[in-house]
C-alpha positions as CSV (number, residue, x, y, z in Angstrom):
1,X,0.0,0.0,0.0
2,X,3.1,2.5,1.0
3,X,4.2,2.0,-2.4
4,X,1.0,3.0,-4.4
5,X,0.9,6.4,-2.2
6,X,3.2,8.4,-4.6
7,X,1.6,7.7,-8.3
8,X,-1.8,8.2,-6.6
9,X,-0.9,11.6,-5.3
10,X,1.0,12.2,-8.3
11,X,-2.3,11.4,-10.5
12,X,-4.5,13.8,-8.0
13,X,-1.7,16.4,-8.7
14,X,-1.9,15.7,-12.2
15,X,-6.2,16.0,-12.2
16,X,-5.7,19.1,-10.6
17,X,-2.9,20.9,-13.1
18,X,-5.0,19.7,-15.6
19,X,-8.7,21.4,-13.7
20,X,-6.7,24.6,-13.4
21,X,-4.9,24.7,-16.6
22,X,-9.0,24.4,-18.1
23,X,-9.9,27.1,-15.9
24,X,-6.8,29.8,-17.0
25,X,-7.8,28.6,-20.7
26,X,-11.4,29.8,-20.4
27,X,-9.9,33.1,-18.5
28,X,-7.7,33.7,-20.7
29,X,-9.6,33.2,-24.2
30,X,-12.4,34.9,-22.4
31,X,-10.4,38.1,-21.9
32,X,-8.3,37.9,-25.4
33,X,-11.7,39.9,-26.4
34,X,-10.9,42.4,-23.8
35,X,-7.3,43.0,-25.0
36,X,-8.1,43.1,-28.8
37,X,-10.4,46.3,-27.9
38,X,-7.6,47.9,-25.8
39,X,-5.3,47.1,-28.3
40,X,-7.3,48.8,-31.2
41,X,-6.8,52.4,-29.2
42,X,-3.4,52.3,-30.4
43,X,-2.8,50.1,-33.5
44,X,-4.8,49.3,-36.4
45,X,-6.6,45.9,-36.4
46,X,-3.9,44.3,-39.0
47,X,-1.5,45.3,-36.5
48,X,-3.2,43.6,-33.7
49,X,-3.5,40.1,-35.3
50,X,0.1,40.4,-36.7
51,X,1.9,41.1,-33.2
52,X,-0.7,38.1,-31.8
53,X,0.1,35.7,-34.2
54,X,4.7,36.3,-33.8
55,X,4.7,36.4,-30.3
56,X,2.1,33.1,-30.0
57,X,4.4,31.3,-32.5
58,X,7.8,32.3,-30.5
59,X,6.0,31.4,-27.4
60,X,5.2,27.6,-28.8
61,X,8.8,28.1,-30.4
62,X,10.1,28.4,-26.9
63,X,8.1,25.7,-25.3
64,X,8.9,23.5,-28.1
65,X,12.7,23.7,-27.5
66,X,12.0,23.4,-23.6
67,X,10.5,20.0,-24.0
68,X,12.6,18.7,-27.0
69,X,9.8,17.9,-29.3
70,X,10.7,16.7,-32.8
71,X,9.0,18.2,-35.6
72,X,7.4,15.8,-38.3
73,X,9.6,14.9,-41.9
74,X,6.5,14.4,-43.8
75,X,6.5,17.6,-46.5
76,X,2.6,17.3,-46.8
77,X,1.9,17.7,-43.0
78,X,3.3,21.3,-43.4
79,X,1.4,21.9,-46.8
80,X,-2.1,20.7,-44.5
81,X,-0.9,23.4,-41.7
82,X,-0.8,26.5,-44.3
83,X,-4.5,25.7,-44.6
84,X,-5.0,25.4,-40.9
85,X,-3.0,28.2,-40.1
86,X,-4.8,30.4,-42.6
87,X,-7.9,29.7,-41.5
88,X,-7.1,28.5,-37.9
89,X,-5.6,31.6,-37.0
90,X,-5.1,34.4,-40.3
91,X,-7.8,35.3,-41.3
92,X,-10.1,34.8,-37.8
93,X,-7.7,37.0,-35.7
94,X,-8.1,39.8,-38.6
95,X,-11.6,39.4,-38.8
96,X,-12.2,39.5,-34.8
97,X,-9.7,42.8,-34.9
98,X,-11.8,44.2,-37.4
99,X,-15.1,43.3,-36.2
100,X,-14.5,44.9,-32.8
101,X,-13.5,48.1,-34.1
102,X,-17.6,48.4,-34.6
103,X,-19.0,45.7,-32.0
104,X,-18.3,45.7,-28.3
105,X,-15.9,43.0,-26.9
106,X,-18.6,41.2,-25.2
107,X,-20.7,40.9,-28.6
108,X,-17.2,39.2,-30.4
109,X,-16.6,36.7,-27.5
110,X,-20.9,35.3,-28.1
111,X,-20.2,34.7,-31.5
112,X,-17.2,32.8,-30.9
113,X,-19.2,30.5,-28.6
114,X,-21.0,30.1,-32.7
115,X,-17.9,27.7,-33.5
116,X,-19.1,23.9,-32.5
117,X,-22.5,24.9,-34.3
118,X,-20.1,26.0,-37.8
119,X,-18.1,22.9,-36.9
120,X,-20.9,20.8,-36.8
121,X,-22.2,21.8,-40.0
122,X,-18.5,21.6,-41.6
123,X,-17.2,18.0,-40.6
124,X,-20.7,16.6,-41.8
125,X,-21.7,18.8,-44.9
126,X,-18.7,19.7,-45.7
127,X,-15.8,17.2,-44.7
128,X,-18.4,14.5,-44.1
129,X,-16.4,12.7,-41.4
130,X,-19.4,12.7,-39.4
131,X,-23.7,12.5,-39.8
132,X,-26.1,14.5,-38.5
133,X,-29.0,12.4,-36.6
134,X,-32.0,14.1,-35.5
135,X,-30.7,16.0,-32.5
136,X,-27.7,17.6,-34.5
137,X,-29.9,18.7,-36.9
138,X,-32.3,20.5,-34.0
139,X,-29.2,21.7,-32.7
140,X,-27.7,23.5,-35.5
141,X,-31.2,25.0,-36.3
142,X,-31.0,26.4,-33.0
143,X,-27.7,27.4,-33.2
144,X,-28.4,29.2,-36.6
145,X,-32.0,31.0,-34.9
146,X,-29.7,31.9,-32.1
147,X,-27.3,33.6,-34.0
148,X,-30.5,35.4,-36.2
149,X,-31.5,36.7,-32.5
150,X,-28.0,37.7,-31.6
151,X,-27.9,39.6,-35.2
152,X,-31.4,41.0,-34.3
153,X,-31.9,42.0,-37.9
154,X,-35.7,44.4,-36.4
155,X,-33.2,46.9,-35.3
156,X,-32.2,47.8,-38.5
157,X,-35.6,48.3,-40.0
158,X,-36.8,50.2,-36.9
159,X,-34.0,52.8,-36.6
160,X,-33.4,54.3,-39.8
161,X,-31.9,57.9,-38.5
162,X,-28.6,55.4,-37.5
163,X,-28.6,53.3,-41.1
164,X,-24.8,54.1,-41.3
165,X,-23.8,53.0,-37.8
166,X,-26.0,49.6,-37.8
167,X,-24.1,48.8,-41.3
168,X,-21.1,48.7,-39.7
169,X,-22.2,46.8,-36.9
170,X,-23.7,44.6,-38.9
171,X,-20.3,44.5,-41.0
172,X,-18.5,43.7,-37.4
173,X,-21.2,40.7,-36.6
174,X,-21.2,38.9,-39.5
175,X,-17.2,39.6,-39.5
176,X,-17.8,37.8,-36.1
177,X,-19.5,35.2,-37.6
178,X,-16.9,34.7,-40.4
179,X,-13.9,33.9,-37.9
180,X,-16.3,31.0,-36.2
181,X,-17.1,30.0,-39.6
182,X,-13.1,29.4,-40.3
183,X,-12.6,27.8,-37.1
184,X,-15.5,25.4,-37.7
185,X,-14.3,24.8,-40.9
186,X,-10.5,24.3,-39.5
187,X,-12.0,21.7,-36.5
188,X,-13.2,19.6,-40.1
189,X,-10.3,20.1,-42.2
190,X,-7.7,18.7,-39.2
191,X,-10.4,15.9,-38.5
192,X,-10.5,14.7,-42.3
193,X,-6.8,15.0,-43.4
194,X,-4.7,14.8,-40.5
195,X,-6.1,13.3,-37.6
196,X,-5.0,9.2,-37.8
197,X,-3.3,10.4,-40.9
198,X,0.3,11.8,-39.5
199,X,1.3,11.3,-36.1
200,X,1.7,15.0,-34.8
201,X,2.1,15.6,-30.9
202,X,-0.5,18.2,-29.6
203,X,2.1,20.7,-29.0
204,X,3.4,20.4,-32.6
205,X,0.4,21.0,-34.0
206,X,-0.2,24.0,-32.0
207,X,3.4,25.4,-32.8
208,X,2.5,24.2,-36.7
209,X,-0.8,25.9,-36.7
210,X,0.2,29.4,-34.9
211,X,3.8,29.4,-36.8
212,X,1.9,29.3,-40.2
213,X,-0.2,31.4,-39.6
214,X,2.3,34.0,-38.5
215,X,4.2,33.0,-41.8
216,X,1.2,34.5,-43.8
217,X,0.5,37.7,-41.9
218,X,4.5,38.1,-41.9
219,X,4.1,37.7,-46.0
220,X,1.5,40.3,-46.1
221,X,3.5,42.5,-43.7
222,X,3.0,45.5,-46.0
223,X,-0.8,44.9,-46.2
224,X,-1.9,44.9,-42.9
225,X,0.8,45.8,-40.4
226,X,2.6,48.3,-41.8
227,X,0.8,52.2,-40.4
228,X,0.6,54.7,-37.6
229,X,1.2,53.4,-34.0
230,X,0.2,54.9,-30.8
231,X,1.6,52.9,-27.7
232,X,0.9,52.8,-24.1
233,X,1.2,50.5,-20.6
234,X,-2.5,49.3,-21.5
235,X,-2.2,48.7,-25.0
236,X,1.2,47.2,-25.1
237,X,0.4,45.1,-22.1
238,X,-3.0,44.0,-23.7
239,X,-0.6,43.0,-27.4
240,X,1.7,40.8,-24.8
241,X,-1.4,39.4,-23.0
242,X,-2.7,38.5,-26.5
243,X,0.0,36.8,-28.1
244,X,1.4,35.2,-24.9
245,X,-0.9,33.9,-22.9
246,X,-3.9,33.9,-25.3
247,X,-2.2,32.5,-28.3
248,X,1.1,31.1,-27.2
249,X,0.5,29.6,-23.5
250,X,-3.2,29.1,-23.9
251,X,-2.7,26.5,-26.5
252,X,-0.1,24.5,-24.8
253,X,-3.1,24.4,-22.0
254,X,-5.6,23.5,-24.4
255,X,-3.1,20.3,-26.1
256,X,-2.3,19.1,-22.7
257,X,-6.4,19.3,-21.3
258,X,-7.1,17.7,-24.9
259,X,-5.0,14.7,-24.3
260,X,-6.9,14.3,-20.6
261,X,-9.9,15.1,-21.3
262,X,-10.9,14.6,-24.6
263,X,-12.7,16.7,-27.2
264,X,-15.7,16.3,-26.0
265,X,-15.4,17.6,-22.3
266,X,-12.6,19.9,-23.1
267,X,-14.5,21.8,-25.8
268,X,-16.6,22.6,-22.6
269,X,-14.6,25.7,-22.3
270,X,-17.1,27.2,-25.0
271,X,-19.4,27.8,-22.2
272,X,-16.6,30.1,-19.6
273,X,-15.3,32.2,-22.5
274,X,-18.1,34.1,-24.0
275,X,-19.5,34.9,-19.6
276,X,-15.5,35.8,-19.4
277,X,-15.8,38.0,-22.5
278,X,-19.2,39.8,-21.6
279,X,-18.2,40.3,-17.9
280,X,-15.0,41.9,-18.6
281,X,-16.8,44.0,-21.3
282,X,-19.2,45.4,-18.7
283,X,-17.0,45.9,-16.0
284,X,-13.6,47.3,-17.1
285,X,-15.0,48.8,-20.5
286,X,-18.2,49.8,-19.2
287,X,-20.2,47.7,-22.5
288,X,-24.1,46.9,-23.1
289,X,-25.7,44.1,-24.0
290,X,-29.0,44.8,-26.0
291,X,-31.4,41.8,-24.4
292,X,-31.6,40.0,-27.4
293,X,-27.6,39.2,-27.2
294,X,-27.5,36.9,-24.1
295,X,-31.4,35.5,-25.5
296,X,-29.6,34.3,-28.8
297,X,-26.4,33.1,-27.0
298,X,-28.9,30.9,-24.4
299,X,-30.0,29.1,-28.2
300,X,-26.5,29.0,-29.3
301,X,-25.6,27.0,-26.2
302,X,-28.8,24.9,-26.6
303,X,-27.7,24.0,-30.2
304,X,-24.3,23.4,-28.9
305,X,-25.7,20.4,-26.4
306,X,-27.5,19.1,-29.0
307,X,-25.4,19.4,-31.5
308,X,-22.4,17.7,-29.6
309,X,-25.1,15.0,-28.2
310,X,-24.6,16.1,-24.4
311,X,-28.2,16.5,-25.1
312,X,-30.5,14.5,-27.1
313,X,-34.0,13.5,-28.4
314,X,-35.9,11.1,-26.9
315,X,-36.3,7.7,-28.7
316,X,-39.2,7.5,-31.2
317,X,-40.8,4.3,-30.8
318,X,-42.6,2.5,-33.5
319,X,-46.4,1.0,-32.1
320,X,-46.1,-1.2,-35.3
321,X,-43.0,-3.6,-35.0
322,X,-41.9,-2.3,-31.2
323,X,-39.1,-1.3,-33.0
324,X,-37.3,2.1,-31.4
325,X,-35.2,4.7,-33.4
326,X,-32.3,6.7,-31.8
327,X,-32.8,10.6,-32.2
């Protein structure tokens, strides 16, 4: 018994690194919205999503050397991470800068609680690694009446003095939209050509996926990083906090509570980050929510349970042959 003592205090230890490495993630994705509206006080969006995206991949780059991981030989693994890094990190992080240059931060972190719905949709219409039964389908209808809500397409129609101003926040949304769009479809694109295909440590494929994503927006340097700069404590601590902890760090976290955990539980963290985003958007930036926002979210997270199958239909039983059918 003495001798079992250790490795089960070691695997409590573990359990509990693991619990509080979950808990930072949602914290610290929860408040990336937060820092990308800071940010924008000083630096264009472009900027923003360029300085994320090179200190996240020297952050992995670091962490990488620390734990000696080998990188993978096979050429096509880093051709599939171009397309995961493009759309896994790009072109989201320049569409969230942009979009909350005209939609609060609280606004941008509900939409990104969108994602498993536009990854549903994308690993079984698109990718078709998976089918929808009767409760996914429920579920992303919800999800996409949700996000109709969130939109609240009345308050356009109803205040026409302020046309100009609900276009761009209408711009920003469905800019919102776009980035969960990319990560859904990113979520399919890694589960059809990569997952069981090339064997790629969770780190690695963090590293891959923020490193080529940094390789693009260094490319396109000239197009969206290059302009005026006004710096400060809050907005250069907000770029560090950013690229650091939410892009760097935050993914090491999210590898190691994926291996734990699995997809299913840790993709949990949906749930903390958008009450993370909203909070911090009404306390330290003084944001409103209009009441439709938190009423579309409530049918996002619906669609989300059913769409993952944490919640599902009841059987349908057939009177005829006794025969039942799973929902």
């Amino acid at each position: 018994m003495t001798q079992l003592r250790p490795e089960s205090a070691r695997a409590r230890r573990s359990r509990l690194l693991v619990a509080l490495q979950f808990t930072a993630l949602g914290l610290v994705w929860g408040s990336s919205f937060l820092f990308m509206k800071v940010a924008l006080g000083g630096v264009s969006f472009g900027q923003v999503a360029w300085t994320r995206l090179m200190l996240g991949a020297l952050t992995l780059g670091i962490l990488l050397l620390v734990v000696r991981t080998r990188m993978p030989r096979n050429p096509r693994v880093y051709l599939h991470f171009v397309v995961i890094g493009a759309f896994g990190c790009a072109v989201p992080y320049l569409l969230f800068a942009w979009a909350e240059q005209y939609v609060t931060s609280g606004l941008a972190s509900i939409y990104n609680a969108v994602t498993p719905i536009a990854t549903a949709l994308m690993v079984t219409l698109a990718f078709r690694v998976e089918k929808l039964d009767r409760s996914r389908i429920l579920g992303v209808t919800a999800g996409i009446i949700g996000v109709v809500v969130i939109i609240g397409p009345w308050s356009f129609v109803a205040n026409e003095a302020a046309q100009g101003d609900l276009a761009l926040e209408l711009a920003g949304q469905l800019a919102c939209l776009g980035s969960a769009v990319c990560y859904g479809f990113t979520f399919g694109y890694i589960r059809r050509f990569v997952t069981g295909h090339y064997p790629v440590t969770g780190l690695t494929a963090a590293f891959l996926q923020v490193g080529m994503g940094a390789v693009i927006l260094l490319v396109l340097t000239p197009f969206v990083a290059i302009g005026p700069i006004g710096l400060d404590l809050p907005i250069v601590l907000s770029l560090l906090a950013l690229g650091i902890a939410g892009t760097g760090v935050a993914y090491y976290w999210y590898m190691n509570v994926l291996n734990a955990w699995g997809p299913t539980a840790t993709s949990t963290v949906t749930y903390l980050t958008p009450v993370v985003g909203v909070a911090l958007g009404i306390v330290l930036l003084g944001e409103t929510l209009s009441w439709n926002a938190p009423v579309g979210a409530l049918l996002v997270f619906l669609g989300i349970l059913l769409a993952q199958g944490r919640l599902r239909l009841p059987r349908r039983r057939h009177a005829q042959n006794g025969v039942s059918e799973a929902g």
